[in-house]
Structure formats: structure tokens, C-alpha cells
C-alpha positions, 0 to 999 in steps of 0.5 A: 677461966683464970686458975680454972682447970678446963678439959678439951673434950675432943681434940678433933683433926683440923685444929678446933681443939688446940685453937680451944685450948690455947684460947683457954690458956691465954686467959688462965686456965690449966688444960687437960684433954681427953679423947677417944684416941690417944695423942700420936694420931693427932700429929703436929697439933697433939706435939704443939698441946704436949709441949705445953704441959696439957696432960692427955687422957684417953677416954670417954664420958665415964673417965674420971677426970670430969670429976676433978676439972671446973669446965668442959670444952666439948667438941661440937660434935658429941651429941647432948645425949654422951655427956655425964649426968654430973658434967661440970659447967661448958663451953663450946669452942663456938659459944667462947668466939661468940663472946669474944667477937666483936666485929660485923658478921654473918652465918652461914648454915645448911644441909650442903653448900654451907662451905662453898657458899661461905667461900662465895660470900667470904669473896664478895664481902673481903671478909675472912671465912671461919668456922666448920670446914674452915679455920676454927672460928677461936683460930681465927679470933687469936689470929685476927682479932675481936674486932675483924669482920667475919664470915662463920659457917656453923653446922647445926652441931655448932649452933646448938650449943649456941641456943642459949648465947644466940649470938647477933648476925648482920645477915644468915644464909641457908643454901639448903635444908634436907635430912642429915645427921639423924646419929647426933639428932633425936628427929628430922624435926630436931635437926630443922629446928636448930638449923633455923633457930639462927635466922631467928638471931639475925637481921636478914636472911636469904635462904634456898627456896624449900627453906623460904616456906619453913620461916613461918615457925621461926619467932623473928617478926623483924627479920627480912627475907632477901630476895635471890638473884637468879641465874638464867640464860647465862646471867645473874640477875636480880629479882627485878631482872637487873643483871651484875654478873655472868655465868661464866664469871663463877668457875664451879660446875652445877646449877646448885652452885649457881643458886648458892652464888645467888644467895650470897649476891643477895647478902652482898648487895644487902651489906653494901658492896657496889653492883659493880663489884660484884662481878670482879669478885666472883671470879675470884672464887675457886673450887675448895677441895673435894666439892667436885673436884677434877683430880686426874684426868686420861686421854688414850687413843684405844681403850687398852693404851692409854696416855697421861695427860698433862693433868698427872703434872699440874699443880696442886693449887691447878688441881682443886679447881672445879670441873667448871671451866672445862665444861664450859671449854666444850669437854662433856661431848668427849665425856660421852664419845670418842672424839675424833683426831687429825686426819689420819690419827685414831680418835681419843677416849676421855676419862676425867676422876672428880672427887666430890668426896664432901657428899655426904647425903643423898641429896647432895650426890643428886645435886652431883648427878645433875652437874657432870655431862656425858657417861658417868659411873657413880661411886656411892656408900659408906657409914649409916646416918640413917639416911633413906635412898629410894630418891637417890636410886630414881635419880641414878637411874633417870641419868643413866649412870652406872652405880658402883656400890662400897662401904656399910650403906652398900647393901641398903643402896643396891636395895634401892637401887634395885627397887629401880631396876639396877642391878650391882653389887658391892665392892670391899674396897675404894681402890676397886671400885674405881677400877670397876667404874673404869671397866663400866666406860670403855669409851670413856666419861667422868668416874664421880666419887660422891658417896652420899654417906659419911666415911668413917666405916672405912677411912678417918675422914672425908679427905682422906677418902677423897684423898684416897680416890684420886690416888687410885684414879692414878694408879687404875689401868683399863 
């Protein structure tokens, strides 16, 4: 790259396109940006880029500049489809790792659970975690250094632009593999076929059982298959029934993170780390932000007067855990009823508000529905991916949950869900809609945000519409 001029296409919101352009720059290259949106809503990260002299264009494809620069940094997140017929020669955020990195790794992919799972293995290994959700994968290369044991989680954008470098890895996981970003892929078959091409650059794998099945069209005849560790009667055993760990040693709610904890034990065993360990290490794992987590939570002794808890006060650290533990305490009973006080003392109503803002696709707002006990109401929709909801609105109705319906994929979900005999309208705002799944308890339960849809037809990013509903969980009054 030296004395190369080199365009950052795509600046990005958590840090990939200043973590790309500063890799660049550290090896020569003269840096431009361009981008959809101009420099002052990027924040600290388009100051940090400013201040160094990096010009900053607002534009698409058809701006000028590709024609005057040696090399492009895309985004991973513009399709194939955008680029200029006479775009010059690129690079991907993750292709530069990949050729700098030398140290052991593994990969972890999948429709969801790819960063809950990587968490996990991350704990399990003491390895630092990188990539998608994570830190960006060049960060954590400037930071750590080429030799630095890595976790890498890469979504299925990531691993496309790598379908030429096929970079090596110890060991790959895929926690699920449904159909998801049908805007950036051609086909269902397109998108399977680049999440998969990975196992085919790795050594092992160990995958969810519906991927298992789909190995067969991958051509990697060394690769070896792990065999999971299942979580049955309250152990994680494995596949000879040897157990190294409870249930309870894992503090997120759901039995698809069970799986996914089975999945990485099986990776960390198969990496050398001692059954013994494995137990201690669990438990450090906690709930990552807006993947089923509590964020407030109400106790009242009528329906009308209600007293904050202590959870309005707790830290924020507190806050992201996972609804787990208290699942596990005996709380989902006071999600359904009233539960009763002292002698003398009226009975208590419970409300709890847990952000699973990440769910993104119908099959992970189901893995949600299956993961909270006691009365529920439901708040789903947001920006088209092309996704279909029949299965979803099955599944709302075997568990008895009330929808509450907002964004662009509203209409197309009240479709399906009256397909199964529910009947709900939309709502025009996040704010009311946790004010109408409120109205939908009167004798308390769990007001679930797990959308099932992207969100950018009404917020910048998953975050902030997690972010977005637990301000309004404090500020709804029933």
C-alpha cells in the first residue's frame, strides 16, 4: 500500500472503517473516505479520521473519486451488486486481517448466536474475541498483534469478500443457519453457500444440527465433525454421557443457548482446554447487550400504582445480564400471576422489559418465544429482508403471546399472524408500543422486544432500537 491512495468505502458506526483506515495508513497509504452520510454523524471516530488529514466524500458508487484512487476498502456490507463496473483493485477490512494475522484461530458464523457463541468459545479458550459485533478484526490486530490467538466471528458478508484468500482456521462453528439477508444475497442458496464455504478452510467444525445435514456439498474431505455436548437434566454432558458442567454454570436464559454452549464446549475440548476447566470458565460468560436482556423491571401492588424497583437503580454492567438467573431464582411464576405478599399485604404484580433487540429474523424472535416463562406480549417488526412469517405467527400463537405489531414489516406480520387467528393492528411508534403491550398485562408478565426485522426503517441500528425500548420501559405508566 505504500504511497497507494486508498478509499474507505463505508466509514461504519462501530469503529471498522477507521480501525481499516488506520491499518492502511500505518503501511503508506494516503486515505479518503466516502460514504452515504457525511462526516458529523460518525462522531469521535470521523474527528479521530479528520484530524489526520483523511479527505471525506459524500457519495455513492457513481462518485468520482473511484477513478483517481489505486484501492478500495469496502465495507462488507455493500453488496457485490453496488460496486462500479470500473472499480479499482479491493480489499476487505477482513481479507487485510486475514493476511496479516498469524497467530491460531477460530471462526465462528451462523444466521444467530454467531456473538453469543463466540463469547462463549472466547471464555473457554481465554482467547480475545474480534470480528462483526465485536471489536474490528484490524483493531484488534493493532492492538494485540499478528501473533495473538483469536476468536473471529464473520458474518456471511465478511466471509465473501474472503472467498479468494480462504483463510485457515483451527476449528469453525456454526450455531445456526436459517434465511436471513435475502437484500445483500441473490438467493437462500447464496447465502448457505458462503456461510458454509468456511468449514471448507478449517480443520474441524461443529455445527447445529440442521447445518450437520448440508456438510455433505461442502468439498473438505479432511474436515472432522465434533460431536456436541448436550444439555439434558441439568448437565452438559458429552456424547458419551461424561458430564464437565451444569446448567446453572451458564447464566443466559433459553435452551438455544444452551446448544450454542454445547457447540463451543465441543470446540474447547477439541483445542485442548482441560475438562476440569471448563466449568470455572463458563460461568464467566455474561448476557451481551440486547440478546435477551433485562433492562427494567416493576413491582406494584395494583395495577394502577406501581412501585420501581431496585432495577431503575442497578448498574449498568448489572443490567446486561441475561434473565437467566432469575429464571432460575423462581420469578417466571410471578410473571404469569399475582404473587402473594405477607400476611395482611395486598399481592404483587410483576413486569420485567427484556431487550432482545438483536432478533433479527423470524427464527430468532421464535428462539425468544421459547425462552421467556409466564404472560408475554411481543413486540415485532421493522425493515424488510425479504423474510416470510407464517412460522412465526404459529409460533406466537401455540405460546399464547400477545403481538404487538410496529415498523414496515407490520403489515405483512398482522397478515400472517391473522392467518393464525390473531387479530392486531400496528403501532406508528416503539414508545407506544410498549405502552400497548403493558395495557395487554394487566396482571403482570415479560414485555419481549424481539423484532424478527432489521431496523433501519425507523432507528440507526439495532442498538439504538434497543436502546430506545428500555428508555420507554421507564417511562411507560399502566
Amino acid at each position: 500500500m505504500n504511497g497507494k491512495r486508498v478509499l474507505i468505502w463505508g466509514f461504519g458506526r462501530h469503529g471498522g472503517g477507521l480501525a481499516a483506515g488506520l491499518h492502511a495508513e500505518s503501511r503508506g497509504a494516503v486515505v479518503e473516505i466516502l460514504d452515504s452520510r457525511p462526516a458529523k454523524e460518525f462522531g469521535a471516530d470521523a474527528d479521530t479520521a479528520r484530524a489526520r488529514g483523511w479527505r471525506w466524500h459524500v457519495g455513492d458508487a457513481s462518485h468520482p473519486v473511484f477513478r483517481r484512487v489505486d484501492a478500495i476498502i469496502p465495507s462488507p456490507a455493500i453488496p457485490p451488486r453496488a460496486w462500479p463496473i470500473d472499480a479499482p483493485p479491493a480489499w476487505s477490512p477482513e481479507w487485510l486481517f486475514f493476511a496479516a494475522h498469524r497467530g491460531p484461530r477460530v471462526a465462528v458464523t451462523g444466521t444467530k448466536g454467531k456473538s453469543t457463541t463466540s463469547t462463549i468459545l472466547g471464555r473457554l479458550l481465554g482467547w480475545p474475541v474480534a470480528g462483526n459485533s465485536h471489536e474490528p478484526l484490524l483493531s484488534a490486530l493493532g492492538r494485540l498483534g499478528s501473533d495473538t490467538p483469536m476468536v473471529c466471528e464473520l458474518s456471511s458478508f465478511q466471509l465473501w469478500y474472503l472467498r479468494q484468500l480462504r483463510p485457515t482456521f483451527a476449528a469453525a462453528v456454526v450455531p445456526s443457519l436459517a434465511v436471513d439477508h435475502l437484500d445483500w444475497h441473490p438467493s437462500v442458496e447464496h447465502y448457505h453457500a458462503t456461510k458454509l464455504a468456511l468449514l471448507g478452510w478449517c480443520q474441524a467444525c461443529a455445527v447445529a444440527d440442521e447445518v450437520a445435514p448440508m456438510l455433505t456439498a461442502i468439498p473438505a474431505p479432511g474436515i472432522r465433525l465434533l460431536p456436541r455436548f448436550t444439555c439434558d437434566a441439568g448437565w452438559f454432558c458429552d456424547s458419551q454421557g461424561v458430564a464437565v458442567a451444569e446448567r446453572t454454570d451458564l447464566d443466559l436464559l433459553g435452551d438455544h443457548n444452551a446448544r450454542n454452549a454445547g457447540l463451543a464446549l465441543a470446540v474447547a475440548r477439541h483445542l485442548g482446554v482441560e475438562d476440569d476447566d471448563l466449568a470455572p470458565r463458563l460461568r464467566l460468560v455474561t448476557a451481551l447487550p440486547h440478546r435477551l436482556q433485562l433492562v427494567h423491571e416493576v413491582v406494584s401492588t395494583t395495577a394502577t400504582d406501581r412501585r420501581a424497583t431496585d432495577a431503575d437503580r442497578r448498574s449498568t454492567a448489572t443490567d446486561r445480564r441475561s434473565t437467566a438467573g432469575a429464571d432460575r431464582r423462581g420469578t417466571s411464576g410471578a410473571d404469569r400471576r399475582a404473587t402473594g405478599g405477607a400476611e395482611g399485604q395486598a399481592p404483587a404484580f410483576r413486569w420485567r422489559f427484556v431487550n432482545d433487540s438483536i432478533a433479527t429474523t423470524p427464527e430468532s424472535a421464535m428462539a425468544a418465544l421459547s425462552s421467556i416463562q409466564g404472560a408475554l406480549a411481543v413486540i415485532l417488526g421493522g425493515s424488510d429482508k425479504g423474510a416470510q412469517f407464517a412460522g412465526l405467527a404459529r409460533a406466537v400463537a401455540a405460546r399464547g403471546a400477545h403481538p404487538v405489531l410496529i415498523g414496515q414489516t407490520g403489515p405483512a406480520l398482522a397478515a400472517a399472524l391473522a392467518e393464525a387467528g390473531i387479530a392486531t393492528g400496528v403501532m406508528p411508534s416503539l414508545e407506544l408500543a410498549v405502552a400497548r403491550a403493558v395495557e395487554l398485562l394487566p396482571g403482570g408478565g415479560t414485555v419481549l422486544l424481539s423484532p424478527a426485522c432489521a431496523s433501519l426503517d425507523q432507528f440507526r441500528s439495532f442498538e439504538d432500537r434497543g436502546n430506545r425500548f428500555a428508555a420507554a420501559a421507564r417511562r411507560v405508566v399502566v
